[in-house]
TORBA-77924 format. One record per residue (C-alpha): y, z, x; residue in three letters. Coordinates in pm, whole numbers, padded with zeros to 5 digits, always signed. Layout:
<rs>
YZXALA ...
</rs>
This chain:
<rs>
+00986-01313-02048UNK +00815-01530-01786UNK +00499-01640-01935UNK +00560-02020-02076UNK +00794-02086-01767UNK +00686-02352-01492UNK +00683-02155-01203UNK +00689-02223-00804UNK +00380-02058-00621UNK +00416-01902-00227UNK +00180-01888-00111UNK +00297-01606+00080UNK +00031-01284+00024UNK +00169-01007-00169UNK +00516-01202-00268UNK +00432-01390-00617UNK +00323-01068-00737UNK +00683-00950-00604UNK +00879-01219-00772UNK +00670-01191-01131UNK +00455-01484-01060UNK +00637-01715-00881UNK +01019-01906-00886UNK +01051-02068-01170UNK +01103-02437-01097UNK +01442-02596-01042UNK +01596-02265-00957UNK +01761-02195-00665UNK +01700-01869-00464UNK +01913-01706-00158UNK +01729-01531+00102UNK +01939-01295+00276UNK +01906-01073+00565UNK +01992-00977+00914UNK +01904-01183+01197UNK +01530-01069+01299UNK +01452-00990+00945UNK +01179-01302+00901UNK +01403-01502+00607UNK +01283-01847+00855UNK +00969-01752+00879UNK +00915-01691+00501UNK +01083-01983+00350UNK +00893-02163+00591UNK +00572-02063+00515UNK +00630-02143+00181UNK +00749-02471+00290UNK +00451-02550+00493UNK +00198-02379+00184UNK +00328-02656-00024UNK +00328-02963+00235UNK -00080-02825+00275UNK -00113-02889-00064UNK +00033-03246-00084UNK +00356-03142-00204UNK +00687-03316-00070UNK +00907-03062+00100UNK +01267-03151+00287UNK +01378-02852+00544UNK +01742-02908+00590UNK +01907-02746+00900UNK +02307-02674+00879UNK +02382-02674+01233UNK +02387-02948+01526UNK +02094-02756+01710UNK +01799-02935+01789UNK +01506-02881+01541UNK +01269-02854+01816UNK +01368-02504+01853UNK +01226-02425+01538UNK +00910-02560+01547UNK +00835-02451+01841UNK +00920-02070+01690UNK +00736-02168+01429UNK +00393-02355+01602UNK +00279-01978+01658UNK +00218-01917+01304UNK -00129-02022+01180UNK +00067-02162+00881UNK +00167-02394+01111UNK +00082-02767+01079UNK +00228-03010+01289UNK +00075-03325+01145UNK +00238-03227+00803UNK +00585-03314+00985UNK +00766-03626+00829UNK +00577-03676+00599UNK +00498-03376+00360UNK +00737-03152+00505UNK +01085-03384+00588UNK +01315-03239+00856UNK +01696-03335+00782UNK +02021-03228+00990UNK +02326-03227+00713UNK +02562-03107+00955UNK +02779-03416+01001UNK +02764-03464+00649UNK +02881-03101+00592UNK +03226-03180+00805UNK +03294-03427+00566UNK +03272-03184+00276UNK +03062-03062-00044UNK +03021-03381-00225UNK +02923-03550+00078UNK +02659-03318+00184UNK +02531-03285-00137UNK +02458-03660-00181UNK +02268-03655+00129UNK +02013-03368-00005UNK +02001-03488-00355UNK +01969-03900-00203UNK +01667-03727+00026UNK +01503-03546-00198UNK +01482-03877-00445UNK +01361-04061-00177UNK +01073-03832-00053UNK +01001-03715-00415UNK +01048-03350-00299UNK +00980-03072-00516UNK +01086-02802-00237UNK +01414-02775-00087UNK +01524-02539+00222UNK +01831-02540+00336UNK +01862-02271+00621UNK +02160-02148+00775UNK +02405-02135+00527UNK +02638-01882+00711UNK +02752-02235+00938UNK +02827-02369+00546UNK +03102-02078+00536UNK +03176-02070+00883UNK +03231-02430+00897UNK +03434-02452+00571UNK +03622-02108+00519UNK +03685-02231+00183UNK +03550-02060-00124UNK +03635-02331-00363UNK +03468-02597-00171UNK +03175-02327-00198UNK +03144-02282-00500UNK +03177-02644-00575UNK +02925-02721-00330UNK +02675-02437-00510UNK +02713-02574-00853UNK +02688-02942-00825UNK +02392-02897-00569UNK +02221-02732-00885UNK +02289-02959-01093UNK +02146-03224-00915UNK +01855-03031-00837UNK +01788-03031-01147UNK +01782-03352-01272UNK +01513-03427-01035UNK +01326-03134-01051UNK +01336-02921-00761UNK +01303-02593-00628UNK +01551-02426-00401UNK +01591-02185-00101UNK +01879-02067+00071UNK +01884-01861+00379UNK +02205-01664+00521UNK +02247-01382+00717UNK +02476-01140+00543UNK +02386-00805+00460UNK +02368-00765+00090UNK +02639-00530+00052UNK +02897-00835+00141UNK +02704-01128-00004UNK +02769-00944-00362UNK +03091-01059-00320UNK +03023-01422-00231UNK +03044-01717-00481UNK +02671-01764-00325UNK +02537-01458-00493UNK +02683-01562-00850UNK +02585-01935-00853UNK +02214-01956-00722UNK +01966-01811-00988UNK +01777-01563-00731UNK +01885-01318-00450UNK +01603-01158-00168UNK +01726-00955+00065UNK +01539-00845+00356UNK +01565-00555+00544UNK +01534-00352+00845UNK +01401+00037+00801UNK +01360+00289+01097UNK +01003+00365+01136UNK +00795+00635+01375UNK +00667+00294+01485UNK +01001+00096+01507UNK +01141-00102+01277UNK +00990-00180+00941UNK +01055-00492+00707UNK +01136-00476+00336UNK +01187-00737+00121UNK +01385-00656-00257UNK +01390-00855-00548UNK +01771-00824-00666UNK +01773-01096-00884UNK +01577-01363-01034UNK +01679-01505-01351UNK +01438-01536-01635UNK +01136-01332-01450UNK +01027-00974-01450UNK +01022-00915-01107UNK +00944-00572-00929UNK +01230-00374-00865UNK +01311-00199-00541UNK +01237-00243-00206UNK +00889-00315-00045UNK +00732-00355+00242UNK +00718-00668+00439UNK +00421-00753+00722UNK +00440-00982+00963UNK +00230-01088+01221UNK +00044-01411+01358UNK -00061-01521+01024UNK +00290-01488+00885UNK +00456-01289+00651UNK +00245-01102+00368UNK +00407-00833+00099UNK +00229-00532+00009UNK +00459-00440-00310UNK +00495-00037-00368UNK +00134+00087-00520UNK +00288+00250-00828UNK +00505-00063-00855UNK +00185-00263-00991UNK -00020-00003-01115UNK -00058-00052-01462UNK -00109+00288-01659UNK -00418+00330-01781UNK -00373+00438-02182UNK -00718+00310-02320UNK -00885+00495-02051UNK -01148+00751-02195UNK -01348+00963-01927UNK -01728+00873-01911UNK -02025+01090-02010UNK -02157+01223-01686UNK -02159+01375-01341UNK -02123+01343-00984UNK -02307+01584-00810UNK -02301+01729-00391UNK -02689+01724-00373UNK -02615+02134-00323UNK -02820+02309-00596UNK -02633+02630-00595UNK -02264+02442-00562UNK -02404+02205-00811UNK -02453+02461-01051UNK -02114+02624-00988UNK -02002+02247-01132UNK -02175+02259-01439UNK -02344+02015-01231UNK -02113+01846-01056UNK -01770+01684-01110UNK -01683+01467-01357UNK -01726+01102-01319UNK -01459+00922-01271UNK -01239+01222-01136UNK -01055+01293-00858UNK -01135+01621-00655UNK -00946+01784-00409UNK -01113+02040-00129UNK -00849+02206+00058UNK -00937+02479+00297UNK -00865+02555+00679UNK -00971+02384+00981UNK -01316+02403+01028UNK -01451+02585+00746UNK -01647+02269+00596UNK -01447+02036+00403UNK -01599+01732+00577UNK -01977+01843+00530UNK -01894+01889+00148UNK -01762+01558+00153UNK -02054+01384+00335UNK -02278+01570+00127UNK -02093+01437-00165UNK -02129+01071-00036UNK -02492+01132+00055UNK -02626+01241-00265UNK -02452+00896-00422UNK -02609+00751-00210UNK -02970+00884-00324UNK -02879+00822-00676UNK -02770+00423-00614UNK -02413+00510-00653UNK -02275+00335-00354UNK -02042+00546-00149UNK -01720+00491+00094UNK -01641+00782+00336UNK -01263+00653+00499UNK -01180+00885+00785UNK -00829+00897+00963UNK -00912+01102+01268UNK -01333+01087+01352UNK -01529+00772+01426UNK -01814+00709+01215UNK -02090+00798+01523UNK -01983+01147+01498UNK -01941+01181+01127UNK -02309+01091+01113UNK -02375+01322+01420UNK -02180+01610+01266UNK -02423+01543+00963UNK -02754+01552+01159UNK -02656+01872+01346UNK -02688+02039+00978UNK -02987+01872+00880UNK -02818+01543+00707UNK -02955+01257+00792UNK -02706+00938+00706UNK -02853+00702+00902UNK -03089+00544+00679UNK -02833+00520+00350UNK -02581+00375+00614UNK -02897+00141+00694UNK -02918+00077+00340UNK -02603-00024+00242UNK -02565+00280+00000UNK -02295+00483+00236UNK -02038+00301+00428UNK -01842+00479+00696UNK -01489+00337+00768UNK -01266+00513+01062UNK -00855+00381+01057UNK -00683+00612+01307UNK -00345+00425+01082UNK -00136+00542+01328UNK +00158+00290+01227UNK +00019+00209+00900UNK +00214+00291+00551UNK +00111+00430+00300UNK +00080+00069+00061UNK -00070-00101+00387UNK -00329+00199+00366UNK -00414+00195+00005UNK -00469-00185-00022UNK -00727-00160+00293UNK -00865+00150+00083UNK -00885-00019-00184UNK -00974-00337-00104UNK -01297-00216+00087UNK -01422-00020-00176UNK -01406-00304-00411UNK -01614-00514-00112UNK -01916-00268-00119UNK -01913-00163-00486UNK -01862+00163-00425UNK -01854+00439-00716UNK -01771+00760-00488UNK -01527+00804-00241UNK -01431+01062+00020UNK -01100+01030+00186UNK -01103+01265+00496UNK -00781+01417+00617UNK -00544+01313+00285UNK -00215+01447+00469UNK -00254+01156+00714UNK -00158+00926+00367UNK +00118+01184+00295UNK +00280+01193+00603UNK +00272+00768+00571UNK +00503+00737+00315UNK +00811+00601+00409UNK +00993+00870+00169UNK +00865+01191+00073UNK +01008+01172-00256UNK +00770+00863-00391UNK +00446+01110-00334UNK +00389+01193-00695UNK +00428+00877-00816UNK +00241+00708-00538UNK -00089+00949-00582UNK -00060+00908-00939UNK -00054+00549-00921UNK -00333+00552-00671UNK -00522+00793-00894UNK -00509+00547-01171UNK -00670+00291-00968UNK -00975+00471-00877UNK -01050+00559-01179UNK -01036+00219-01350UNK -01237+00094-01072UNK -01518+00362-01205UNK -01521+00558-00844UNK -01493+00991-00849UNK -01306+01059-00550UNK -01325+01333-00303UNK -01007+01407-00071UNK -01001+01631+00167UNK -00677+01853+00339UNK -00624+02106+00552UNK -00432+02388+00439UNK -00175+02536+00733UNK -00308+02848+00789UNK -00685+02988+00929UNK -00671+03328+00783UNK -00281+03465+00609UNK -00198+03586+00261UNK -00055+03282+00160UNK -00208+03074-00093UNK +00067+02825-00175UNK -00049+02423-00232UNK +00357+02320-00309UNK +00333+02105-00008UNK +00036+01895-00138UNK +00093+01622-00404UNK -00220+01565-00455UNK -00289+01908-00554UNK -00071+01862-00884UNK -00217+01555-00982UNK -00625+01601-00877UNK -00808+01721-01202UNK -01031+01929-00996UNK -00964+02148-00701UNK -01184+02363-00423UNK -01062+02592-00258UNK -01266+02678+00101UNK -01136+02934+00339UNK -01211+03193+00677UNK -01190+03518+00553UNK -01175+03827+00795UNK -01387+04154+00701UNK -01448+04443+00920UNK -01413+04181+01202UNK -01613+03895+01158UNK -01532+03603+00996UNK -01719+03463+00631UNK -01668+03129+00482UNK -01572+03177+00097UNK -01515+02903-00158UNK -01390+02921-00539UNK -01356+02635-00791UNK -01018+02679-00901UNK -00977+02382-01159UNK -01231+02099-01321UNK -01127+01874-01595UNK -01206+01995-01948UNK -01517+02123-01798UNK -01717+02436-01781UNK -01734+02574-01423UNK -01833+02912-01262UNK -01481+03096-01135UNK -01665+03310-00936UNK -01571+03315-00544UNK -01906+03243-00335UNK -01977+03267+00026UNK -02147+02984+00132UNK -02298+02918+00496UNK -02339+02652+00752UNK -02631+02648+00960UNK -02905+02403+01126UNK -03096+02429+00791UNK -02812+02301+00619UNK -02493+02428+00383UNK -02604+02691+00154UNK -02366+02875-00125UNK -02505+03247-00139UNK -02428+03471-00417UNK -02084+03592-00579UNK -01896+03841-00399UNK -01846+04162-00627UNK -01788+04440-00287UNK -01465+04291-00143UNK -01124+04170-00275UNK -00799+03975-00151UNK -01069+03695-00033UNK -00858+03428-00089UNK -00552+03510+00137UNK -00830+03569+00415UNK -00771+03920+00444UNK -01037+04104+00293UNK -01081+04428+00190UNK -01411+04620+00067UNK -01356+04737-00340UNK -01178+05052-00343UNK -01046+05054-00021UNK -00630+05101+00085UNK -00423+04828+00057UNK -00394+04818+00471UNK -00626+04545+00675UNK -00935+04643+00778UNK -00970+04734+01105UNK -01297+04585+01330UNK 
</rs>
C-alpha cells in the first residue's frame, strides 16, 4: 500500500517502523495527548533530525509565550542543536496573525515556508487555535486551505494538541489532517508509562494498537509490541542436528540433545538445578564454537560463574574466550518489549547460537497485560529461531514438594517444543532430585524419570527409578506400598 510513496523519515528510534516507514510527504499529522505525554519533545526531535540533515524546518508556536522557554526545555536533549536555530530549523510566532483569522494565519505559514524552502512544518499548540477562535467553521477552513497550500509546495505537517482522543474524534481536526497519534499515559509498578498509537495514517500500513514510548536524555525512542513486527516464519524448516548439555547420561536421555533451533523449557522448584543445567547447556556451546548468551534477571555474572566452579565447571576461560557471555539485568522497571529488544539485540552483537534465559517469570510478570503472553512468547519464539539460536528458559514452579503438577500459569510452557521437568521429591525422609523429559519436538527421547545428583564432582543423572511411584508430585511412595505418605 505504501511502497512507491515518498515518505518523511524520524528519525525518532522505534517510530518509522510504527508509522509503516515513515509520513508520507505533504501529509499532515496531529499529535495528540495529555500534557506530560512528550508530543513537544517528539515533533521536535523530528524537527531537529531533519535541520541535522540540511533540511529546512519552520517550528511555529500558537501562543504569545516567549520561545525561549522551549529551548531551554528542549537544550537538555542530546538532539539538541542550538546552532541549527534560524537557519535550518526557523522559529515563527503566528499568534497575532491567528487573531486576525484563518486566512491570515495561513498566509503567514505558507509565505514562510516559501521563503525558507521548508519541507517540515510544526505547528504546536493548537488547543490556543480553538481556544482563541471557538469557531468550528473558521477551523475547519483553517485545516483545509492550510493543506492545500502545503501541498503545492511540498511539505510535511505536524500538529500538536492536547485533547484526549476520546474528544478529538469529534473535532473537525481529526477529519481534515491525514494522520492522528495519540499518546498516552499507563499506570505502571514503576509510575507512569508512555504509549504512543497509530490511529490513523492515510495511505500506510501502520501498526495497530498501542506501544510503548521511552524517553529519556536522548529523547524519545518506540519499542513497537514484539508480536506487532514479528513476521511469521512459514518457510521455516527445522535444521538437521543437535544441541547437547555436555551431560553424557542426560545427553542420551535427548537422543542427544535438543533440537537445534528449539526452544526448551526446564521448570522445576527452587533449588533443585535448573541454573546448572542451563550453564551446562551454555558451556558445552561453548566447547563446540557455538557461541552462547546466559541473560540472568536475579544473579550477577561473578556468582553464576562461582556457582559453576563449586560443581566442577569452570566458565572462566570460554567467558575469556568470547564463546559464553554472561549478561545480569535485574529489569526491575523494564517491559517486556524494552526486555526483548536488549535480549535480542545482544545476542545478535556476539553471534550467539544458544541461549539460556534464567528466571523466565521475571519476562512474564513484565508485560503490561497478562493477556498478550501467548502471543508475545510466540512472537519472541519466532525470532530466535530465525536467528538460528536453541534456547533454554528456565522457571520456577510454585511449590518445593505438593501433588500438584499444573504448568496453566506458564505461557511458555504451551508454546516451548520441549519441556523438563526437575523436582524435590520426599521418600522415607530425605529428599532426591528427580527429572523427566516430558516433551521434545518430533524427536525420540527416553520418558523414563531419572534421579540425577549434584555434587563437587559435578551433575550426574543416575539410573531410572523402577522402586517408587507418585515422583512427580514430590510425594513418593515405594511400589506397592498404601496410598498414605511415607512416614520418616
Amino acid at each position: 500500500m505504501n511502497s512507491s510513496r515518498s515518505l518523511l523519515t524520524t528519525g525518532v528510534p522505534g517510530f518509522d517502523s510504527l508509522l509503516g516507514g515513515g509520513i508520507p510527504v505533504r501529509q499532515s499529522v496531529l499529535i495528540t495527548g495529555q500534557p506530560g505525554t512528550g508530543k513537544t519533545v517528539l515533533a521536535s526531535q523530528i524537527a531537529f533530525h531533519h535541520a541535522a540533515q540540511g533540511t529546512p524546518v519552520v517550528l511555529a508556536t500558537t501562543t504569545s509565550e516567549s520561545q525561549a522557554k522551549l529551548l531551554e526545555d528542549l537544550s537538555g536533549f542530546s538532539f539538541f542543536s542550538r546552532k541549527k536555530l534560524g537557519e535550518e530549523l526557523f522559529f515563527l510566532s503566528i499568534y497575532a496573525w491567528l487573531k486576525k483569522g484563518p486566512r491570515e494565519a495561513r498566509e503567514i505559514l505558507i509565505h514562510t515556508i516559501r521563503e525558507r524552502k521548508a519541507r517540515l512544518l510544526v505547528v504546536d499548540g493548537l488547543r490556543s487555535v480553538r481556544d482563541l477562535w471557538q469557531d468550528e467553521a473558521k477551523l475547519r477552513e483553517f485545516f483545509y486551505e492550510l493543506s492545500v497550500g502545503l501541498a503545492t509546495v511540498d511539505c510535511t505537517a505536524l500538529f500538536i494538541t492536547e485533547y484526549p482522543l476520546s474528544k478529538l474524534i469529534d473535532f473537525p481536526e481529526s477529519t481534515t489532517v491525514d494522520g492522528v497519534i495519540s499518546l498516552t499515559f499507563d499506570e505502571g509498578p514503576g509510575g507512569r508509562v508512555r504509549r504512543a498509537e497509530v490511529v490513523k495514517l492515510r495511505g500506510m500500513k501502520h501498526l495497530h494498537g498501542r506501544h510503548l514510548m521511552k524517553m529519556d536524555g536522548t529523547g524519545v525512542r518506540i519499542l513497537p509490541r514484539t508480536e506487532a513486527v514479528t513476521q511469521p516464519d512459514l518457510d521455516f524448516i527445522p535444521p538437521e542436528g543437535r544441541a547437547g548439555f555436555g551431560l553424557p547420561e542426560l545427553d542420551r536421555l535427548f537422543d542427544g540433545g535438543l533440537p537445534q533451533c528449539s526452544a526448551a523449557l526446564i521448570a522445576g522448584s527452587t533449588g533443585v538445578g535448573k541454573t546448572l543445567l542451563g550453564l551446562h547447556f551454555a558451556a558445552a556451546g561453548g566447547r563446540q564454537g557455538e557461541k552462547a548468551l546466559v541473560f540472568s534477571f536475579s544473579e550477577p555474572s561473578a556468582s553464576l560463574t562461582a556457582r559453576a566452579r563449586r560443581v566442577s565447571l569452570e566458565l572462566q576461560p570460554l567467558i575469556s574466550s568470547g564463546m559464553v557471555h554472561l549478561r545480569y539485568e535485574p529489569c526491575f522497571e523494564m517491559e517486556a518489549d524494552e526486555i526483548a529488544e536488549l535480549l535480542l539485540s545482544e545476542l545478535e552483537r556476539i553471534g550467539a547460537r544458544r541461549l539460556v534465559l534464567e528466571d523466565v517469570e521475571t519476562l512474564e510478570r513484565a508485560l503490561d497485560r497478562p493477556a498478550r503472553a501467548r502471543s508475545f512468547f510466540g512472537a519472541l519464539l519466532i525470532r530466535l529461531r530465525t536467528m538460528g539460536i536453541t534456547s533454554l528458559f528456565t522457571r520456577k514452579i510454585s511449590k518445593v514438594i505438593g501433588p500438584e503438577l499444573d504448568f496453566s500459569d506458564s505461557p511458555l510452557a504451551n508454546i516451548a517444543e520441549n519441556l523438563l521437568f526437575l523436582r524435590h521429591v520426599e521418600l522415607r525422609g530425605r529428599l532426591y532430585r528427580v527429572m523427566s523429559i516430558l516433551n521434545l519436538r518430533n524427536s525420540r527421547y527416553d520418558p523414563t524419570l531419572r534421579e540425577f545428583e549434584i555434587r563437587d564432582e559435578g551433575l550426574r543423572v543416575l539410573d531410572p527409578l523402577h522402586s517408587a511411584e507418585g515422583l512427580l508430585t514430590g510425594m513418593a511412595r515405594p511400589v506397592g506400598a498404601s496410598r498414605e505418605p511415607v512416614l520418616p
